[in-house]
GUBAKE-741036 format. One record per residue (C-alpha): residue number from 1; residue in three letters; x negated, y, z negated. Coordinates in steps of 0.5 Angstrom, whole numbers. Each point is the difference from the previous one (the first is absolute). Layout:
BEGIN
+-----+------+-------+-------+-------+
! pos ! code !     x !     y !     z !
+-----+------+-------+-------+-------+
! NUM !  ALA !     X !     Y !     Z !
...
+-----+------+-------+-------+-------+
! end
This chain:
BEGIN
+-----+------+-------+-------+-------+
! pos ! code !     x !     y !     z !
+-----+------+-------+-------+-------+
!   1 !  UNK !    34 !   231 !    44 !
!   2 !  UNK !    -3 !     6 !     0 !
!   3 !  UNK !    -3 !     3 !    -6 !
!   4 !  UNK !    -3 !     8 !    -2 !
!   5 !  UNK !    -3 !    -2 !    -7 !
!   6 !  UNK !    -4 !    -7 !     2 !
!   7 !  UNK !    -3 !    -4 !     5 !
!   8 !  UNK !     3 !    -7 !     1 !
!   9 !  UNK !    -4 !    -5 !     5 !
!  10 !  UNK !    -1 !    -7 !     1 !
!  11 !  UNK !    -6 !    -3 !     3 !
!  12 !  UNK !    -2 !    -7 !     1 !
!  13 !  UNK !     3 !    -2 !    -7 !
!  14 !  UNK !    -1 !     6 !    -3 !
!  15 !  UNK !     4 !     5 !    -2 !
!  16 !  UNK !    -3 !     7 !    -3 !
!  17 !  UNK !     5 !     4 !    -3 !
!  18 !  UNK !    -3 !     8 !    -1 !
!  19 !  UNK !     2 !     5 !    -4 !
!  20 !  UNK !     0 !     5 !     4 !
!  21 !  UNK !     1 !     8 !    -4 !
!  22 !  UNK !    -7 !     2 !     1 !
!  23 !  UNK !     1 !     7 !    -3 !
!  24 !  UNK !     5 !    -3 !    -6 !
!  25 !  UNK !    -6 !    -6 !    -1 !
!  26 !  UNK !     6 !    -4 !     2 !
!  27 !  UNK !     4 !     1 !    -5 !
!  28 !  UNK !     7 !    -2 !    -1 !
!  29 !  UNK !     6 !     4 !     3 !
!  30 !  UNK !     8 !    -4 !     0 !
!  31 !  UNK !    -1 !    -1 !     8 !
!  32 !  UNK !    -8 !    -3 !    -1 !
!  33 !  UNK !     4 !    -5 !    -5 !
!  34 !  UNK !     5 !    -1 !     6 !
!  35 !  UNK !    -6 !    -2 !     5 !
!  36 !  UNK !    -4 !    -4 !    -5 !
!  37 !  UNK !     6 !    -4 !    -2 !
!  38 !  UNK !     2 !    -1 !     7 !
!  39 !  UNK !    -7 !    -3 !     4 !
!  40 !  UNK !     0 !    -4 !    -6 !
!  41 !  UNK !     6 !    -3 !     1 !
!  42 !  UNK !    -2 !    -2 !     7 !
!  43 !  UNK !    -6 !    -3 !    -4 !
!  44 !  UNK !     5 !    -5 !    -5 !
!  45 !  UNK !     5 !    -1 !     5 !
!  46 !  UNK !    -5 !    -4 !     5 !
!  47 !  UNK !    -5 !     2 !     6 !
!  48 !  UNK !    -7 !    -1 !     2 !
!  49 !  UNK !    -3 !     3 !    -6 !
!  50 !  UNK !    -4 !    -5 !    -5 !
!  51 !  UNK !    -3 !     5 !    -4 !
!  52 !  UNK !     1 !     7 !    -2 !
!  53 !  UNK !    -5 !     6 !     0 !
!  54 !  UNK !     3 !     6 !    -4 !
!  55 !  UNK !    -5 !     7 !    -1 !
!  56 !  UNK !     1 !     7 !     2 !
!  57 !  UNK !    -2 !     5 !     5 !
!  58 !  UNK !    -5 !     5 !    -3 !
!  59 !  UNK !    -5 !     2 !    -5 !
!  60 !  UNK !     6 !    -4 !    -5 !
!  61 !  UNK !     4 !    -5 !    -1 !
!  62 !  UNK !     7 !     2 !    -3 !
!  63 !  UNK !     0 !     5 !    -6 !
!  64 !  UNK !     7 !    -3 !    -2 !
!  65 !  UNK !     6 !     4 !     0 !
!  66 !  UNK !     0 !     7 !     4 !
!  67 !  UNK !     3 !     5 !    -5 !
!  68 !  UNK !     3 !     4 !     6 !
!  69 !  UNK !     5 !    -5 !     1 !
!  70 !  UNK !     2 !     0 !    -7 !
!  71 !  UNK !    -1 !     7 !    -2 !
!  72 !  UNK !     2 !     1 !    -8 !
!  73 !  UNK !     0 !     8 !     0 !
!  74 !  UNK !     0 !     4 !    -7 !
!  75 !  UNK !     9 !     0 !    -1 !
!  76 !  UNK !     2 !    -6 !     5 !
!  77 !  UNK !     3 !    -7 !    -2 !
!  78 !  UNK !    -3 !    -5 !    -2 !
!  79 !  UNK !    -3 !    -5 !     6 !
!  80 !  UNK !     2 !    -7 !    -2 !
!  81 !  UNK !    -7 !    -3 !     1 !
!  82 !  UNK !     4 !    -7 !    -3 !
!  83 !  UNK !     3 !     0 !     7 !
!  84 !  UNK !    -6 !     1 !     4 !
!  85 !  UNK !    -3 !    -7 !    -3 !
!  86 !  UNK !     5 !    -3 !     1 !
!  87 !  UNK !     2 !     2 !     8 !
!  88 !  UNK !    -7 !     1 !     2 !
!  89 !  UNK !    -6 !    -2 !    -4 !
!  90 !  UNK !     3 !    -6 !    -3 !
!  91 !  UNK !     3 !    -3 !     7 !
!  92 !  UNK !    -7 !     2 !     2 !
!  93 !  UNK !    -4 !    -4 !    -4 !
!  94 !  UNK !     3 !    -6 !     0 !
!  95 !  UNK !     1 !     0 !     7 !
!  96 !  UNK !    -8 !     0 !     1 !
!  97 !  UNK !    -1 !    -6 !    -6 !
!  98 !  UNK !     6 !    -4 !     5 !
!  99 !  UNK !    -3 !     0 !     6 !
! 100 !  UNK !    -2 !    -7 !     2 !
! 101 !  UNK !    -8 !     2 !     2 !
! 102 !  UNK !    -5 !     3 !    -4 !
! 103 !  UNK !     0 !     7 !     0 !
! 104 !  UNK !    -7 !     5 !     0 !
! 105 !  UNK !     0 !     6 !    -3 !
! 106 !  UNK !    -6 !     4 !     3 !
! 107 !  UNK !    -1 !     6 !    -5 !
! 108 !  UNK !    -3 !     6 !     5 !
! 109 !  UNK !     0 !     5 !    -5 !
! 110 !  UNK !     4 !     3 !    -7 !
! 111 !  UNK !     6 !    -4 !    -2 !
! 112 !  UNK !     4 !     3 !    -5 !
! 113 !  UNK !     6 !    -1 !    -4 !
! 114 !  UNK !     4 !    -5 !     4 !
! 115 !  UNK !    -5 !    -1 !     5 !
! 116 !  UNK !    -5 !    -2 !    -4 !
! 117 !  UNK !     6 !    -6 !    -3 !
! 118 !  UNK !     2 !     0 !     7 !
! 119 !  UNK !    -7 !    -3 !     2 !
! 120 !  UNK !    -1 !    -4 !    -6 !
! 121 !  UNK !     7 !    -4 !     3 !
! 122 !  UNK !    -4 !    -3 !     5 !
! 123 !  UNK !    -3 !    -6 !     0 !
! 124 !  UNK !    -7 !     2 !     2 !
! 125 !  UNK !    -2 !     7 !    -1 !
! 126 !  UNK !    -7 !     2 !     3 !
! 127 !  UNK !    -2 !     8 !    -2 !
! 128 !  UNK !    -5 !     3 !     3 !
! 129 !  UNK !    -6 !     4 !    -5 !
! 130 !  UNK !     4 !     6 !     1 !
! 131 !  UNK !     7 !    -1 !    -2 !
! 132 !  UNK !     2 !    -1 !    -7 !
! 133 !  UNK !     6 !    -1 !    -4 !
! 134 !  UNK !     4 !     5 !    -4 !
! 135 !  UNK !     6 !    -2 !    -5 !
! 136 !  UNK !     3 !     8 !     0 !
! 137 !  UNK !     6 !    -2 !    -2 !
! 138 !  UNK !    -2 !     3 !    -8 !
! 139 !  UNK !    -1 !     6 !     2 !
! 140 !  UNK !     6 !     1 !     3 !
! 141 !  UNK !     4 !    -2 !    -6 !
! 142 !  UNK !     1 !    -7 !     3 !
! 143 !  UNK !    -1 !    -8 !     1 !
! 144 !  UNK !    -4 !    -4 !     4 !
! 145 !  UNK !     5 !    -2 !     5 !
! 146 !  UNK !     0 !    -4 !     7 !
! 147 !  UNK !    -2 !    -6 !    -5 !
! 148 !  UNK !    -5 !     4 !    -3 !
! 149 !  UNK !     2 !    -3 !    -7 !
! 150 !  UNK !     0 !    -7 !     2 !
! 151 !  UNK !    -6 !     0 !     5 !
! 152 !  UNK !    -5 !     3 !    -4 !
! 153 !  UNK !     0 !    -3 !    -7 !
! 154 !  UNK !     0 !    -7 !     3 !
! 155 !  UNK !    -6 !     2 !     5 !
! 156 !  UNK !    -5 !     3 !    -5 !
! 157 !  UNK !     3 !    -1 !    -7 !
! 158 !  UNK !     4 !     4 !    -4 !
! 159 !  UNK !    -5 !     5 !    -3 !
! 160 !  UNK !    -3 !     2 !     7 !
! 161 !  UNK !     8 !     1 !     2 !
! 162 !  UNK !     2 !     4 !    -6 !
! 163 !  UNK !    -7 !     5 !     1 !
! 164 !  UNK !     2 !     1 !     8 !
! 165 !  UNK !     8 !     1 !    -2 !
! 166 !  UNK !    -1 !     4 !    -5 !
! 167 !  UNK !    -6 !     4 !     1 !
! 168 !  UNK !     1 !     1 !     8 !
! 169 !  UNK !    -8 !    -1 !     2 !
! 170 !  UNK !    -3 !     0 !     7 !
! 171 !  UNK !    -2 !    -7 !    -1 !
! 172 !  UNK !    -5 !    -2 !     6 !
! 173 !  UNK !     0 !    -5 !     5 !
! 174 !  UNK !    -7 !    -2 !    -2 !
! 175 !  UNK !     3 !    -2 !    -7 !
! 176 !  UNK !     7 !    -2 !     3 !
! 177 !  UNK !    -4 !    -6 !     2 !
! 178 !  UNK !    -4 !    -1 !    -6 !
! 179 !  UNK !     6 !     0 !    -5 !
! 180 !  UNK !     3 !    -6 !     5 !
! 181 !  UNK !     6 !     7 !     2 !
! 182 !  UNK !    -1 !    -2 !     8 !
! 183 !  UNK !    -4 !    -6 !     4 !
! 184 !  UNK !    -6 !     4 !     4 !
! 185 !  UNK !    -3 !     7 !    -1 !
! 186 !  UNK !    -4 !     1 !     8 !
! 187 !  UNK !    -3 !     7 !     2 !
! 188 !  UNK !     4 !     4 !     4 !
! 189 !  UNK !    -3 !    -3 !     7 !
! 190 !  UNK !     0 !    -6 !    -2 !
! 191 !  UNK !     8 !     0 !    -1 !
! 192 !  UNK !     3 !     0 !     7 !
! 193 !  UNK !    -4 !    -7 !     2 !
! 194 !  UNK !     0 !    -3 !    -7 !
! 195 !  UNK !     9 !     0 !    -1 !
! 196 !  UNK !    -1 !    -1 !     8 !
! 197 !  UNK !    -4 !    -6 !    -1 !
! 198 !  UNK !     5 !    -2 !    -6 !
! 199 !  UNK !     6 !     1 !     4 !
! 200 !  UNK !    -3 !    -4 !     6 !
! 201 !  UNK !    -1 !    -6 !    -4 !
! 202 !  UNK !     8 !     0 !    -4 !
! 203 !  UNK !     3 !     1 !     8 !
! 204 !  UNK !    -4 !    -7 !     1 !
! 205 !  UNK !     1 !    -3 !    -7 !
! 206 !  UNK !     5 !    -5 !    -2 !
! 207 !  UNK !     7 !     4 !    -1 !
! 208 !  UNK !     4 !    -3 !    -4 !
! 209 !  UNK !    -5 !    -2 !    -5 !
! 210 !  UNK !    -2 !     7 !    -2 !
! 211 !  UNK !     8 !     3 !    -1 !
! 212 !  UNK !     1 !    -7 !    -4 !
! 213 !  UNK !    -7 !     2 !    -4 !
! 214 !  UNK !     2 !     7 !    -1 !
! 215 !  UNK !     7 !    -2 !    -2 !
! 216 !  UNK !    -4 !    -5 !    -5 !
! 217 !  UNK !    -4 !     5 !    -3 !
! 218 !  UNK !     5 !     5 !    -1 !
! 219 !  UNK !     5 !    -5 !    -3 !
! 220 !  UNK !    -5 !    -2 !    -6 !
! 221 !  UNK !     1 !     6 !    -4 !
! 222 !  UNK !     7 !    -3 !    -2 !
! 223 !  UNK !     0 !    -7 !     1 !
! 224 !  UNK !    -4 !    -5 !    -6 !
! 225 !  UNK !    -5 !    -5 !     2 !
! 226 !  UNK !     5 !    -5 !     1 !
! 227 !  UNK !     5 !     5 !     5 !
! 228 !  UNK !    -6 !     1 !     3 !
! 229 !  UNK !    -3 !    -7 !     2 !
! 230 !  UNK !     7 !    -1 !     2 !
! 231 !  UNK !     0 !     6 !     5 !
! 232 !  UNK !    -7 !    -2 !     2 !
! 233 !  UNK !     3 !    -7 !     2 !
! 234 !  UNK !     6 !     2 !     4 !
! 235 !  UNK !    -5 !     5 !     4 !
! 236 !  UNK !    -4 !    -5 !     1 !
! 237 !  UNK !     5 !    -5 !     3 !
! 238 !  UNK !     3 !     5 !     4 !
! 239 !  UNK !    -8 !     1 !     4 !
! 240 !  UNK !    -2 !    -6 !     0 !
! 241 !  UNK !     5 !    -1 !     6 !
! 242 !  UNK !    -2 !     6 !     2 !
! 243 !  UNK !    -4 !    -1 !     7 !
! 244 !  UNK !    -5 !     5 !    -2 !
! 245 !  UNK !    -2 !    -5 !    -6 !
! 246 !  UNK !    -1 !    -6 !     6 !
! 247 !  UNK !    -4 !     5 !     4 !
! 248 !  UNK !    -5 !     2 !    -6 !
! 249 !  UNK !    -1 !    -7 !    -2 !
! 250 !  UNK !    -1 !    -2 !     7 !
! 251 !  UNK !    -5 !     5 !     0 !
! 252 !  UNK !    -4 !    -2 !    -6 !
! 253 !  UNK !     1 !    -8 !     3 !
! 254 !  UNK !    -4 !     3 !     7 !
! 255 !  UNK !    -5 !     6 !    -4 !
! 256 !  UNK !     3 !     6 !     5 !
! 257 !  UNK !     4 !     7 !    -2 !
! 258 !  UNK !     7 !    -2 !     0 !
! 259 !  UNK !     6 !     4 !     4 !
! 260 !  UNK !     5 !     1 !    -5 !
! 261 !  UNK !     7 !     3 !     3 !
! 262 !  UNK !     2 !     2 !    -6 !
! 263 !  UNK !     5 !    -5 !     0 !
+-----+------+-------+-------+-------+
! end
């Protein structure tokens, strides 16, 4: 498939999606979403691809919802936001936590409104010291959307969430990884070669096991202790018939690096 609004490609079990409107700092259009829904489909419906990359082109990452798409002139009909989540946002975000391999969020600059929340849906955010995140939603009269609400209390606590919702401050990727919002904050040179180096190391890494402990970790929230235990149990059954599970302990028998096949 070919695309106008990202680049998609898959090389030695990586795949990197980039959002590329440069000129809009890469921010969503209804076709955007179309595309982005499209090459993650391919990732969930099974390829090459053992870990994802997802950044954007140019000085930013995503500033969210292009406006232009959505215009709200003075006199027109209300535009129903409620059903641009549910279409887009929504599909969107949980299609990313679903995906049976670890994503990285490579934050190359601003991510604001949506696209800050977009990055925090991934499993591994890695910024650069230039980016930062913005909440602006507030100042538009909105919500945090695109799970905004959800991610943000549970990552940083619920007195830093409702000062980034409610006040709508730039918040540096600096103190992104200070307050635990992100994993890595790296200079801006450093970004490329370090989310590569990660994403070298998922496309060798034991698959499986990586989508069962995200879908573990996830899951927590909502299950008590015993639930918990109980799906931990079951996860562990499944792996350790696993050939990735008698690789890794072959090799730690016989001290060498292990070939996982994501198996």
């Amino acid at each position: 498939m070919s695309y106008k609004n990202i680049l998609f490609d898959i090389t030695g079990g990586v795949a990197t999606l980039t959002l590329n409107r440069p000129d809009k700092l890469n921010s969503f259009t209804a076709e955007m979403h179309e595309e982005v829904r499209a090459a993650l489909g391919e990732l969930a419906g099974g390829c090459a691809a053992r870990v994802l990359v997802l950044t954007g082109a140019g000085r930013g990452f995503c500033a969210g919802q292009d406006l232009g798409d959505r215009a709200v002139a003075p006199g027109s009909a209300p535009v129903d936001l409620g059903e641009s989540m549910e279409k887009y946002y929504a599909p969107l975000v949980l299609a990313l936590r679903a995906l049976p391999m670890p994503v990285i969020c490579a934050v190359n600059g601003v991510a604001a409104g949506a696209g800050a929340n977009l990055a925090l849906a991934c499993d591994i955010v890695i910024a650069a010291k230039s980016a930062s995140f913005v909440e602006v939603f507030c100042k538009l009269g909105l919500i945090p959307d695109t799970g905004g609400t959800y991610f943000l209390p549970r990552l940083i606590g619920s007195a830093r969430a409702m000062g980034l919702a409610m006040l709508g401050e730039k918040l540096t990727a600096q103190r992104a990884e200070s307050w635990g919002l992100i994993w890595k904050c790296v200079d801006d040179a450093d970004l490329a070669a370090e989310v590569a180096a990660l994403a070298r190391h998922f496309a060798q890494a034991p698959t499986l096991g990586l989508a069962r402990a995200k879908q573990a970790l996830h899951a927590s929230g909502l299950n008590t202790l015993e639930q918990q235990l109980a799906l931990e149990a079951g996860y562990m059954r499944e792996l350790g018939y696993t050939d990735d599970y008698r690789e890794g302990v072959a090799a730690f028998m016989e001290k060498r690096h292990p070939a996982f096949k994501g198996q």
